[in-house]
N, C-alpha and C positions, 0 to 999 in steps of 0.2 A: 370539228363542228363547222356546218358551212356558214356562208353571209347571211345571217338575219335580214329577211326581208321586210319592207315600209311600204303598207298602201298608204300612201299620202293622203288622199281624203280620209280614210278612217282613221286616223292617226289624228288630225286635225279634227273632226266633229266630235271625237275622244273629246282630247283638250279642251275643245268646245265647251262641251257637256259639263266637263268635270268643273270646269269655270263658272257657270250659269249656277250648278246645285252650289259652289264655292261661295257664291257671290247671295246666293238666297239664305247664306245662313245670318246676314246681316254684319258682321267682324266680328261675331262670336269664335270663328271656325279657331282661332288658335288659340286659348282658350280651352274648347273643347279636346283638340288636337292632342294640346299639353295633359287633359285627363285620359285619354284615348290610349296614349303613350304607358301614364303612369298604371292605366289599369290590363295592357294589353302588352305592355312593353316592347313595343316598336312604333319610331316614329314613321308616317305616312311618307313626306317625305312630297305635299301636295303639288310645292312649287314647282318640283319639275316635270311634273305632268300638267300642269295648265299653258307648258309651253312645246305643244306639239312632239313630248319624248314618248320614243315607243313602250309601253305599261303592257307587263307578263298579265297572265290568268288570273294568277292569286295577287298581285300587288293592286288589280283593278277590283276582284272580290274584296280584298280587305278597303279600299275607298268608299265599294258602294256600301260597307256595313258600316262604316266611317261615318256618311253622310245620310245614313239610314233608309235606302234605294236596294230594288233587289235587282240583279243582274238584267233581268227580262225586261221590265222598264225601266232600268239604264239603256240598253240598247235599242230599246223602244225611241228613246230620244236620239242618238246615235244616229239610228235609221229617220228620224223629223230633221236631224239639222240637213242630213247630206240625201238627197233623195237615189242617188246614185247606188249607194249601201243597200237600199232594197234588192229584193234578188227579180230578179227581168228572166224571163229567158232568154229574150231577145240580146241582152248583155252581158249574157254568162261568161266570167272568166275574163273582160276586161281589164277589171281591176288589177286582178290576179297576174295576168301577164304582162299588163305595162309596169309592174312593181318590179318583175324579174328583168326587165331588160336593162332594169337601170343597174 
């Protein structure tokens, strides 16, 4: 399997994201977490995603059903924090290849 690639700003307005919904649950979220867990039987695991870790397909699904968000505005937010993330033509594939050259 090759090097897992990081676009750094989307990785960042992630954590961003997942911070902000974290932070709007008022201190409930662990708590919640802890029922989450007992009724789904996997812990989230939230902490290391509020600090810039790169989050698969389904560990980011399972967050936003977590924090009761459906994927589309999740990244709806995503695309608000980092305006970059929106798709340009003008900018096509920047992201994309300053990730690979690192």
């Amino acid at each position: 399997m090759g090097k897992q690639i990081k676009i750094e700003e989307l990785t960042k307005a992630i954590s961003t994201v997942i911070k902000k919904l974290y932070k709007d649950r008022n201190g409930v979220i662990l708590s919640e977490n802890n029922e989450y867990f007992t009724e789904i039987g996997k812990n989230l695991g939230l902490e290391r995603y509020i600090s810039d870790h790169n989050v698969t397909c389904s560990k980011l699904f399972a967050i936003c059903d977590f924090l009761e968000i459906s994927l589309s505005d999740f990244f709806k937010l995503v695309e608000e924090e980092d305006e970059k993330l929106k798709f340009h033509k003008e900018t096509k594939g920047q992201l994309v290849k300053k990730a690979y050259k690192k």
